[in-house]
Each structure stands twice: as structure tokens, then as C-alpha cells.
N, CA, C and O atoms as CSV, one atom per row, in Angstrom:
chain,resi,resn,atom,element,x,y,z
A,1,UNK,N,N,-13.253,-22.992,-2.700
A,1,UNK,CA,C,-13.838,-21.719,-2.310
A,1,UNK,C,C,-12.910,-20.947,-1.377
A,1,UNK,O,O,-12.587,-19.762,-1.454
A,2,UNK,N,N,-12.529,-21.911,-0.434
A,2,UNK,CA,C,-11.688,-21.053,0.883
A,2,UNK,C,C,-10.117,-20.289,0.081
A,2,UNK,O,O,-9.513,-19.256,0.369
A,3,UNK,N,N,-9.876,-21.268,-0.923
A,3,UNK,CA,C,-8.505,-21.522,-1.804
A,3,UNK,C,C,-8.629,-19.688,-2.966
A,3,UNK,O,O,-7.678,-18.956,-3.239
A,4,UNK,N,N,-9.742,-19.537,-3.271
A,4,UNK,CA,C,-10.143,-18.932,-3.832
A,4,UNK,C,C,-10.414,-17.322,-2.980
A,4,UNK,O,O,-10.524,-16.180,-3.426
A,5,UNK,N,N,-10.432,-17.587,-2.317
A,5,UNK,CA,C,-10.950,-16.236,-0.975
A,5,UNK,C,C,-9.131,-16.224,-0.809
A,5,UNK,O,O,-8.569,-15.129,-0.803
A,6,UNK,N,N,-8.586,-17.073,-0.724
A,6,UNK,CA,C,-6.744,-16.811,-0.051
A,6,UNK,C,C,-6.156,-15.934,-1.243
A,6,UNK,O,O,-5.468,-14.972,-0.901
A,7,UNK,N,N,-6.340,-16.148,-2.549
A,7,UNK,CA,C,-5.627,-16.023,-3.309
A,7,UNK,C,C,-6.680,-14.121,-3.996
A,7,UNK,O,O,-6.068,-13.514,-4.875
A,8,UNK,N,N,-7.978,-13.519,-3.544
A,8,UNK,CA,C,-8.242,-12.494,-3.678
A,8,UNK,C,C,-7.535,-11.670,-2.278
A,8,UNK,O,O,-6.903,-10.616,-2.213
A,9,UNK,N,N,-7.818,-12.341,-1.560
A,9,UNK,CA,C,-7.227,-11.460,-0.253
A,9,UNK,C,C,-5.263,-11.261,-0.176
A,9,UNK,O,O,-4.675,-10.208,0.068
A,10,UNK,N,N,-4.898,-12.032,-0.341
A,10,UNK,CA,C,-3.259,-12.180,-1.309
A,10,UNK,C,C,-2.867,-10.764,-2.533
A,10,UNK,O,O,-1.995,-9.911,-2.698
A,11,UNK,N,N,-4.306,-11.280,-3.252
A,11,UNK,CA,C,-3.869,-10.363,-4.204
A,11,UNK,C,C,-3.926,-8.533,-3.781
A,11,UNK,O,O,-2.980,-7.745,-3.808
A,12,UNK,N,N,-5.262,-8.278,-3.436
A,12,UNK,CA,C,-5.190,-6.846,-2.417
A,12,UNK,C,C,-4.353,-6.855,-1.707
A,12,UNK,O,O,-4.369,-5.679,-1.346
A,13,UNK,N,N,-3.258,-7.490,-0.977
A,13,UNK,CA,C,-2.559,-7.241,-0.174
A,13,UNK,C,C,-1.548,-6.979,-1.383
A,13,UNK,O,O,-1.149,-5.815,-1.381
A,14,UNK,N,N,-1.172,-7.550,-2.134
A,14,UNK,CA,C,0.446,-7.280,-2.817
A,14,UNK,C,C,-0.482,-5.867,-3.861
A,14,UNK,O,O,-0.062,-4.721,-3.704
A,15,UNK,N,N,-1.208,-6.008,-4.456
A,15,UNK,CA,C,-1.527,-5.126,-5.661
A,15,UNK,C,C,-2.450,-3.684,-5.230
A,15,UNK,O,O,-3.034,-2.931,-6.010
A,16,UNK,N,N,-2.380,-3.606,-4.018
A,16,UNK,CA,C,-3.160,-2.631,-3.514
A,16,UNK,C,C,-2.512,-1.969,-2.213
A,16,UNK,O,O,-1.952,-0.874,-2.259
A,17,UNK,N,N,-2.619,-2.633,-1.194
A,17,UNK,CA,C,-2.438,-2.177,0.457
A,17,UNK,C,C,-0.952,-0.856,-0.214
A,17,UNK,O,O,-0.866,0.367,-0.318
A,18,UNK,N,N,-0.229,-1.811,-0.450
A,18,UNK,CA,C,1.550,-0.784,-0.418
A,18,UNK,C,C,1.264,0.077,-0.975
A,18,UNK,O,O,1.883,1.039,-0.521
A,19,UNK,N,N,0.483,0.426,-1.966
A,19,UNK,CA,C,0.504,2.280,-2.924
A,19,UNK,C,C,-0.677,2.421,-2.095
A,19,UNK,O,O,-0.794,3.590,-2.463
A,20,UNK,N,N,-1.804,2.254,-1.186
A,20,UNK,CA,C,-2.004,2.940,-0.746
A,20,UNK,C,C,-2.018,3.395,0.340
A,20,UNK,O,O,-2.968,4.006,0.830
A,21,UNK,N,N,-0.842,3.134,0.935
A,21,UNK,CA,C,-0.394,2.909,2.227
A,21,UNK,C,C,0.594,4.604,1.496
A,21,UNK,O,O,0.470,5.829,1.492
A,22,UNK,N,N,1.071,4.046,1.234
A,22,UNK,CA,C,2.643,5.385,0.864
A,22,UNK,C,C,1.193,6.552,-0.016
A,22,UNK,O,O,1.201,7.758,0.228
A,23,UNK,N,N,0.568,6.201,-0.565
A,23,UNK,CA,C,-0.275,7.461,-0.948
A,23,UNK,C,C,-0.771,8.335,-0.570
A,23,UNK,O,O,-1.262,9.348,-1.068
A,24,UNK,N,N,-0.604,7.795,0.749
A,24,UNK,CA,C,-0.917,8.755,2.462
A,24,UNK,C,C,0.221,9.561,2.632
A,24,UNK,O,O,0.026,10.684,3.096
A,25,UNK,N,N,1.268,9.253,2.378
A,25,UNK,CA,C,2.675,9.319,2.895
A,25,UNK,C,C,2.895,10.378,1.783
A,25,UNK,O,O,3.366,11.490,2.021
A,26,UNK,N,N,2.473,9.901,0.402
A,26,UNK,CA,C,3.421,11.108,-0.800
A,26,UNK,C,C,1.953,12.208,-0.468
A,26,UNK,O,O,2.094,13.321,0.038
A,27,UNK,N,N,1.204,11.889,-0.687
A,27,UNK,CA,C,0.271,12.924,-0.622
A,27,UNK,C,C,-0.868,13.098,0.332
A,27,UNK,O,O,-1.969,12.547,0.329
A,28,UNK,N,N,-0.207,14.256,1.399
A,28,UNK,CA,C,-0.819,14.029,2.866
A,28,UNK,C,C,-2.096,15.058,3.048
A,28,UNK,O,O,-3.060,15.061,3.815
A,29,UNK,N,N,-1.696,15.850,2.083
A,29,UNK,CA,C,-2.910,17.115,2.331
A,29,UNK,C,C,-4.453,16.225,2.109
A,29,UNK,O,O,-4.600,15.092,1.653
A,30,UNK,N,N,-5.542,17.235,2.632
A,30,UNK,CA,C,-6.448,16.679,2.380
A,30,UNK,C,C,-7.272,17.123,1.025
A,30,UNK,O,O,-7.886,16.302,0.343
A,31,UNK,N,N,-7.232,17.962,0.845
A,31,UNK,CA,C,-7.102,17.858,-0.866
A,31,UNK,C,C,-6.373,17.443,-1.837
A,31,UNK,O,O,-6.529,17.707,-3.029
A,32,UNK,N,N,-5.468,16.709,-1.300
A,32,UNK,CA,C,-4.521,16.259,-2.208
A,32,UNK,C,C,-4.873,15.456,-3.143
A,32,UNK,O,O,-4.314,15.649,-4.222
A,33,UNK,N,N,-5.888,14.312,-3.065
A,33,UNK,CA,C,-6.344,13.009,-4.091
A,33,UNK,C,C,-7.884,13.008,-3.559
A,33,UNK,O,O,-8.176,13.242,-2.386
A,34,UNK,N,N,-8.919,12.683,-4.685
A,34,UNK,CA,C,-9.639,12.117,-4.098
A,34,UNK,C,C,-9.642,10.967,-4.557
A,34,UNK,O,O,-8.836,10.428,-5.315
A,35,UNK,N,N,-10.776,10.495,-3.986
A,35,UNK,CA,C,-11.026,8.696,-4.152
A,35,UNK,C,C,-10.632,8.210,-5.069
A,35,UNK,O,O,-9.535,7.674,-4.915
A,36,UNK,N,N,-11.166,8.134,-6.269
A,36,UNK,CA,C,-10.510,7.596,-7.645
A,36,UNK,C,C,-9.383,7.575,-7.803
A,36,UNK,O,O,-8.857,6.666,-8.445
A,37,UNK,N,N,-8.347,9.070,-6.994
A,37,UNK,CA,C,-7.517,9.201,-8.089
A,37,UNK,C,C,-6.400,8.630,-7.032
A,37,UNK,O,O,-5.268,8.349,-7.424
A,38,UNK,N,N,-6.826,8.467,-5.573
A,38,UNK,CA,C,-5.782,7.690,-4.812
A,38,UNK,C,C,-6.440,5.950,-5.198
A,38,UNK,O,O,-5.699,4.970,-5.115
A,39,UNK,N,N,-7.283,5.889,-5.433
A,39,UNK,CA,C,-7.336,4.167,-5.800
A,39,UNK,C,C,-6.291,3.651,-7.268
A,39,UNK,O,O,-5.664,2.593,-7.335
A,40,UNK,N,N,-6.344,4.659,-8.260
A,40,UNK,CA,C,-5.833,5.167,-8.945
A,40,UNK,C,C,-4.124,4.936,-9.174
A,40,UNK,O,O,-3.391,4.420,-10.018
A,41,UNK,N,N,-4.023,5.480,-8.195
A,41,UNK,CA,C,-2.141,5.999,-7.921
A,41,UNK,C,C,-1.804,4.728,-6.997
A,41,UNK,O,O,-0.689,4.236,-7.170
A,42,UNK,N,N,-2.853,3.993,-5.793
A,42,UNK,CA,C,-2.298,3.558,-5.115
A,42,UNK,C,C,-1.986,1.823,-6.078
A,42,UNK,O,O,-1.050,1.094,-5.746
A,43,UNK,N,N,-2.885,1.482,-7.144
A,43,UNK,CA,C,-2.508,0.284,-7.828
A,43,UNK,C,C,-1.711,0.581,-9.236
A,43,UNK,O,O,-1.618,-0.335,-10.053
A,44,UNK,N,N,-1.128,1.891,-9.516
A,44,UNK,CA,C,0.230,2.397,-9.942
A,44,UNK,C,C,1.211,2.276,-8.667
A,44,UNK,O,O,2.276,1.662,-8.737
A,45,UNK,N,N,0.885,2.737,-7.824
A,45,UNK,CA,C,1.929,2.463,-6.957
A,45,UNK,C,C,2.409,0.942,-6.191
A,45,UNK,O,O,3.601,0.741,-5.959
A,46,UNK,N,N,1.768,0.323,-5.976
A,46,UNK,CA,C,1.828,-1.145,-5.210
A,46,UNK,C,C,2.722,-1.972,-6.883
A,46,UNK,O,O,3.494,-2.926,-6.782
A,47,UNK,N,N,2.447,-1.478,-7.902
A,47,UNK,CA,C,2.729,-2.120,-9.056
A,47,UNK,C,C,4.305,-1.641,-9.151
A,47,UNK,O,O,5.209,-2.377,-9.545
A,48,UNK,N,N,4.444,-0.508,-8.792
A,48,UNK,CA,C,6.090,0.226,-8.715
A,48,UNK,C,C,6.974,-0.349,-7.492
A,48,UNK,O,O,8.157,-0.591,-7.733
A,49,UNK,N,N,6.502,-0.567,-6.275
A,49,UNK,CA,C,6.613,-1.065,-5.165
A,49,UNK,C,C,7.284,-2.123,-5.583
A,49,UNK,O,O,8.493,-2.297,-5.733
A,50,UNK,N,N,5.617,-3.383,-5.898
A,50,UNK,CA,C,6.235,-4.678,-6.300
A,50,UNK,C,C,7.321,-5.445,-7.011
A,50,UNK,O,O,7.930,-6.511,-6.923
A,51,UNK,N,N,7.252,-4.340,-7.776
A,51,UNK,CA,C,8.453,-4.425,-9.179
A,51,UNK,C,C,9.957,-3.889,-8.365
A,51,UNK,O,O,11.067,-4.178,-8.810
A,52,UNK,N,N,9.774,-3.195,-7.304
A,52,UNK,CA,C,11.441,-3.084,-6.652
A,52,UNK,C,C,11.555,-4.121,-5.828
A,52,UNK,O,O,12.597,-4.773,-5.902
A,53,UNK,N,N,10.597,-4.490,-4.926
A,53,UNK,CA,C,10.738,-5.988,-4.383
A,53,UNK,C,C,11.549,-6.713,-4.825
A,53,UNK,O,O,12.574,-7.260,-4.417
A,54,UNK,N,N,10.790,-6.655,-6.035
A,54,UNK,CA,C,11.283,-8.560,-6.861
A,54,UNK,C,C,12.659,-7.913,-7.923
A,54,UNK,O,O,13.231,-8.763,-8.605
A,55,UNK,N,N,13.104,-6.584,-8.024
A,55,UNK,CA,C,14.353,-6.307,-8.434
A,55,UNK,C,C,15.474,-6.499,-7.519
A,55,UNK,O,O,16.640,-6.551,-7.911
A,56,UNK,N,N,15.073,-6.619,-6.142
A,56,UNK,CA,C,15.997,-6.403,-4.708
A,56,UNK,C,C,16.011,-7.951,-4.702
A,56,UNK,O,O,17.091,-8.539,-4.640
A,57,UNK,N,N,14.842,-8.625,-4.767
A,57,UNK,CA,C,15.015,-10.504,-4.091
A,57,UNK,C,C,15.983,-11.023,-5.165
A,57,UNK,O,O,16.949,-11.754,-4.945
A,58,UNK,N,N,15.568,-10.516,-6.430
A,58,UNK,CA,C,16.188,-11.152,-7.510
A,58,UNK,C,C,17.603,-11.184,-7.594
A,58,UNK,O,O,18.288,-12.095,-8.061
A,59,UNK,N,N,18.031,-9.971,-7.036
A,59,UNK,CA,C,19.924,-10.069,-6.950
A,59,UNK,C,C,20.747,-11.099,-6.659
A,59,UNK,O,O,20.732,-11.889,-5.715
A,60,UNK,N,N,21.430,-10.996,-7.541
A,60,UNK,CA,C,22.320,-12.425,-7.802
A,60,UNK,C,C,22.612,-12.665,-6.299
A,60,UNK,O,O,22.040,-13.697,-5.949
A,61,UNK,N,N,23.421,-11.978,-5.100
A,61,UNK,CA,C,23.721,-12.496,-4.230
A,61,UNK,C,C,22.991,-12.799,-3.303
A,61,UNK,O,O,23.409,-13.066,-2.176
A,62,UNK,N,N,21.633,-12.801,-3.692
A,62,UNK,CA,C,20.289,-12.817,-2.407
A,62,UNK,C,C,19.977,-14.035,-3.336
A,62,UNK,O,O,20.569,-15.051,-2.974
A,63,UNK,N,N,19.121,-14.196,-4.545
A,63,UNK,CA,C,18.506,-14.941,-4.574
A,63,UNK,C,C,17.492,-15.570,-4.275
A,63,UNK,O,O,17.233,-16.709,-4.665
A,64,UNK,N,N,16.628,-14.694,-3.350
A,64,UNK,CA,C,15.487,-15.512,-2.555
A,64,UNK,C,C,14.027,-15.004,-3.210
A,64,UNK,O,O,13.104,-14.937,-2.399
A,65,UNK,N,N,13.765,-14.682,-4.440
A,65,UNK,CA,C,12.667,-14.515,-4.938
A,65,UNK,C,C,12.254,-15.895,-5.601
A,65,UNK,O,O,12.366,-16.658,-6.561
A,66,UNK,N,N,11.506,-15.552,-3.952
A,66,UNK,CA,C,10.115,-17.003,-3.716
A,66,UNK,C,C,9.237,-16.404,-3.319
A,66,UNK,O,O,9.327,-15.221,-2.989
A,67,UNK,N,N,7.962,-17.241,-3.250
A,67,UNK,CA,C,6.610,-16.469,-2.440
A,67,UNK,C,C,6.687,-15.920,-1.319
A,67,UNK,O,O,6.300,-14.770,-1.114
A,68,UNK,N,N,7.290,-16.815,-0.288
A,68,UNK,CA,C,7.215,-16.222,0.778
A,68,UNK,C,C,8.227,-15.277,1.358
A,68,UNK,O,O,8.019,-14.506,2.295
A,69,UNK,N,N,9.671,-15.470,0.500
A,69,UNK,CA,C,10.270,-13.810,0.510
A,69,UNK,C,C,9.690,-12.565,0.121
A,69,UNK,O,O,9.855,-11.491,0.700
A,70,UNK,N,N,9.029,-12.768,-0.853
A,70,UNK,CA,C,8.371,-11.936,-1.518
A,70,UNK,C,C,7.169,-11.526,-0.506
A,70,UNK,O,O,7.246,-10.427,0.042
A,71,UNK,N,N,6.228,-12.244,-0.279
A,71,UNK,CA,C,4.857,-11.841,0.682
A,71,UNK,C,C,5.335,-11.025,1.836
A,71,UNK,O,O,4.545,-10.210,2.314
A,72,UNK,N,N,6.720,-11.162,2.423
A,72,UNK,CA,C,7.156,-11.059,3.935
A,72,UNK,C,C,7.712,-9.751,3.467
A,72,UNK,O,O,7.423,-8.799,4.192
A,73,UNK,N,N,8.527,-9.465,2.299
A,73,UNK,CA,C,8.544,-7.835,2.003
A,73,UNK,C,C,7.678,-6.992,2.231
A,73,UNK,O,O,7.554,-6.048,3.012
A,74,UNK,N,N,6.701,-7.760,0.926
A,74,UNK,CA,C,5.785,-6.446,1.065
A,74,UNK,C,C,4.590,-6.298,2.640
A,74,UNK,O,O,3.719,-5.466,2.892
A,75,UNK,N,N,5.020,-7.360,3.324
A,75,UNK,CA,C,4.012,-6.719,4.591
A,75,UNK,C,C,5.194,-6.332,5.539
A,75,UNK,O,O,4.859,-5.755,6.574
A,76,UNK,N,N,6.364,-6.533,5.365
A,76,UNK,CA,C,7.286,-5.459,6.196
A,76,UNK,C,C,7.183,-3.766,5.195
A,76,UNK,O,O,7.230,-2.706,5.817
A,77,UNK,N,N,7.102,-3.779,4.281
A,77,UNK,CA,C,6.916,-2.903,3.268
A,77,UNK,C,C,5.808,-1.915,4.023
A,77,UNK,O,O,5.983,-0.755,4.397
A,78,UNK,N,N,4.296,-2.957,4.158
A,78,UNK,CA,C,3.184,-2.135,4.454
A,78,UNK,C,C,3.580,-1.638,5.957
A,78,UNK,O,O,3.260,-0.465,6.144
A,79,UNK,N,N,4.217,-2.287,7.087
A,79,UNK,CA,C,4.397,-2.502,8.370
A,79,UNK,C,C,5.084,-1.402,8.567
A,79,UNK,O,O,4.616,-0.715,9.475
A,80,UNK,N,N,6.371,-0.818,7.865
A,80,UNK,CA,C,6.846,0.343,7.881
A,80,UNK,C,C,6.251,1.408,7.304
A,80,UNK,O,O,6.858,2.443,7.578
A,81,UNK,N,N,5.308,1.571,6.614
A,81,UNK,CA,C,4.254,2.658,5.943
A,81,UNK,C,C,3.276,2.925,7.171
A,81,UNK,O,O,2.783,4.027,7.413
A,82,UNK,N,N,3.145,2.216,7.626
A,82,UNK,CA,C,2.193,1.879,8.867
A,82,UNK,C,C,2.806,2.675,9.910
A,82,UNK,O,O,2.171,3.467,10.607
A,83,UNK,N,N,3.849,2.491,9.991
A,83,UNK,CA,C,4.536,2.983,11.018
A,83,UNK,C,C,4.404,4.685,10.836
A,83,UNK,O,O,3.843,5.485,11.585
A,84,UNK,N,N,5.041,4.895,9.721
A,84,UNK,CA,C,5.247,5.851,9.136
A,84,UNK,C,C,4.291,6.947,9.336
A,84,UNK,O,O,4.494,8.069,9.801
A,85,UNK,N,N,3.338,6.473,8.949
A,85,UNK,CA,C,1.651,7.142,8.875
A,85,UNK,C,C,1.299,7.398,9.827
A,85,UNK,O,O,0.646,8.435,9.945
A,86,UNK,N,N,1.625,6.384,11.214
A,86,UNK,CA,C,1.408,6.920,12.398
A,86,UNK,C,C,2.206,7.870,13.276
A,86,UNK,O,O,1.800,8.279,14.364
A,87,UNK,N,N,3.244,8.157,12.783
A,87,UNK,CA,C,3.903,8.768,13.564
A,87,UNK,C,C,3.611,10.594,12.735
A,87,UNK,O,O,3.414,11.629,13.373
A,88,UNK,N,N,3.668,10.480,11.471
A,88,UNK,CA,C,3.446,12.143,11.044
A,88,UNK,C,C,1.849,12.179,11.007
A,88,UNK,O,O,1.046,11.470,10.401
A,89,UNK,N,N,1.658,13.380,11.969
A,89,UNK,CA,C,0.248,13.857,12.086
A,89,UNK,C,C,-0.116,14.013,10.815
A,89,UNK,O,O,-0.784,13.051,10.437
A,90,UNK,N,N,0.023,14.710,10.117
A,90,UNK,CA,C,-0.929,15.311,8.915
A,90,UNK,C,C,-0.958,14.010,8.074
A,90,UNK,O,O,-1.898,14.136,7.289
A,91,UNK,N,N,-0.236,12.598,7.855
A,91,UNK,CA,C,-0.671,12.211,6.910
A,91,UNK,C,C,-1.547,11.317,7.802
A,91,UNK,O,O,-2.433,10.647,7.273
A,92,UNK,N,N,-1.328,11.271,9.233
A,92,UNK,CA,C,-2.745,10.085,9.761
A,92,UNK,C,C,-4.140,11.100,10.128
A,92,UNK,O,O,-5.126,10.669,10.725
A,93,UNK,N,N,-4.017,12.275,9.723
A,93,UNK,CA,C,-5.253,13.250,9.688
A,93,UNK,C,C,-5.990,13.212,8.306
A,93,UNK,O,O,-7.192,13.149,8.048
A,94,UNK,N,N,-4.874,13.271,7.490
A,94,UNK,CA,C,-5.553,12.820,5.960
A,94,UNK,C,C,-6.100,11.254,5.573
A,94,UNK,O,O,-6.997,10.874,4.821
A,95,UNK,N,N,-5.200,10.573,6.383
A,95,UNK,CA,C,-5.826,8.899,6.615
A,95,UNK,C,C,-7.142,8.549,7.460
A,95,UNK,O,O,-7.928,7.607,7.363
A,96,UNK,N,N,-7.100,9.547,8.241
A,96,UNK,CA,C,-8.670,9.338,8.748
A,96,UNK,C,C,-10.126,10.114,8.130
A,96,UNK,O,O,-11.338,9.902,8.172
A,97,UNK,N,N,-9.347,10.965,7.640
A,97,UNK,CA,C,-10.423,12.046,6.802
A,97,UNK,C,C,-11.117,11.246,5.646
A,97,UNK,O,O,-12.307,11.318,5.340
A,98,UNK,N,N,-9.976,10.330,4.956
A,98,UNK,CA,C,-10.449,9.755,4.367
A,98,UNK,C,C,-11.694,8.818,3.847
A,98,UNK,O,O,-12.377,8.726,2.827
A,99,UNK,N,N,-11.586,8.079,5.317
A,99,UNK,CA,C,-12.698,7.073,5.555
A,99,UNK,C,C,-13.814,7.625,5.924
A,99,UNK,O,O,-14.902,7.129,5.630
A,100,UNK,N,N,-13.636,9.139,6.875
A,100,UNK,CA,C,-14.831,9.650,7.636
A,100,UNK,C,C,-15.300,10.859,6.819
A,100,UNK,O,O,-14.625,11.843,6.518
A,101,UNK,N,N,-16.885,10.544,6.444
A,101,UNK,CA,C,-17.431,11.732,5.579
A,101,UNK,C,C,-18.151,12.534,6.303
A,101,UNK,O,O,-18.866,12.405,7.297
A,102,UNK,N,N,-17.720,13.691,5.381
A,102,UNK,CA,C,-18.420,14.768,6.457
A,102,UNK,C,C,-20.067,14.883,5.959
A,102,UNK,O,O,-20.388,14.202,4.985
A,103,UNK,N,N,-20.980,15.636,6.540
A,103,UNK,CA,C,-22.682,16.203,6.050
A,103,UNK,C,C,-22.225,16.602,4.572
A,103,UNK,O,O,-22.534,15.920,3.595
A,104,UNK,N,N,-21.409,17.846,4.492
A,104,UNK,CA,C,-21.404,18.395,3.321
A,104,UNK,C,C,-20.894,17.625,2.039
A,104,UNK,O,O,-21.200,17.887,0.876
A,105,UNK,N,N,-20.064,16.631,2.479
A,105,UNK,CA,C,-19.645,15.867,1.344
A,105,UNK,C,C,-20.526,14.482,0.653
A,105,UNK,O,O,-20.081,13.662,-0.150
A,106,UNK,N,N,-21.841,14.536,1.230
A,106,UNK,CA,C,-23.074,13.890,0.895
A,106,UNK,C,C,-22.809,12.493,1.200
A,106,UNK,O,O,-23.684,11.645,1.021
């Protein structure tokens, strides 16, 4: 069960968090996406992400595409999006808008 909870929470982290972390980042307005279509873009995007990861570990002179090279990318990956997001106003205004609904938007 616990084995089973590691490996859904694993998976949202690699197949989700990174596109929608940068989905903030490519598209900051607040009309820019709604819900669907950033849930949408952001598991097109984590899928584009992932796939440069494991093109970068894979290089002949690195070599280190293993799990835990791989896991430690993409949360330096998310860690710098993070960063990112916090430092330009408008896309951590569109990152909070997000979560917080207004009266009119029911």
C-alpha cells in the first residue's frame, strides 16, 4: 500500500509538477489558460521536459541515466521554476489567481 502511494506521488512529480510549474512561466496572463487547458499543456509539457532530461543524462560522456539522476533533475528542474515564479510578479499573480476563486467565477 505505502509502496503503491510512493510510486503515484513519484509519478505526479515527474509527469505533472514540471509543465505545470513552467505553464506559469510560458503563460503568465490571467487569461491565458484555463483549467483544462493548463492541466492539459502542463502533462504535454512535463512529457517534453522529461524527454530532455533523459536526452541530457543519456549522453555518452555523462552517462548517469538512473533513477535517481533522473528524480534529482527534475526536482532541481521544478526548484528552478520555483524560483523563477517567484521572483516575476505577474506569473506568481497568475499562480495565485489560479487556486483562489473569485464570487463571480462560481
Amino acid at each position: 500500500m505505502i509502496e503503491s502511494l510512493g510510486y503515484l506521488v513519484l509519478g505526479i512529480l515527474v509527469l505533472f509538477v514540471p509543465g505545470f510549474l513552467l505553464s506559469f512561466l510560458l503563460y503568465a496572463d490571467k487569461d491565458g489558460l484555463d483549467f483544462w487547458e493548463r492541466i492539459g499543456a502542463s502533462i504535454g509539457l512535463s512529457a517534453l521536459i522529461d524527454a530532455l532530461i533523459i536526452a541530457i543524462l543519456a549522453h555518452p560522456p555523462l552517462l548517469a541515466l538512473r533513477f535517481l539522476p533522473f528524480l534529482g533533475s527534475v526536482v532541481i528542474f521544478c526548484g528552478f521554476c520555483g524560483a523563477v515564479l517567484a521572483l516575476r510578479k505577474k506569473s506568481l499573480r497568475a499562480f495565485k489567481s489560479f487556486w483562489i476563486r473569485t464570487e463571480s467565477e462560481g
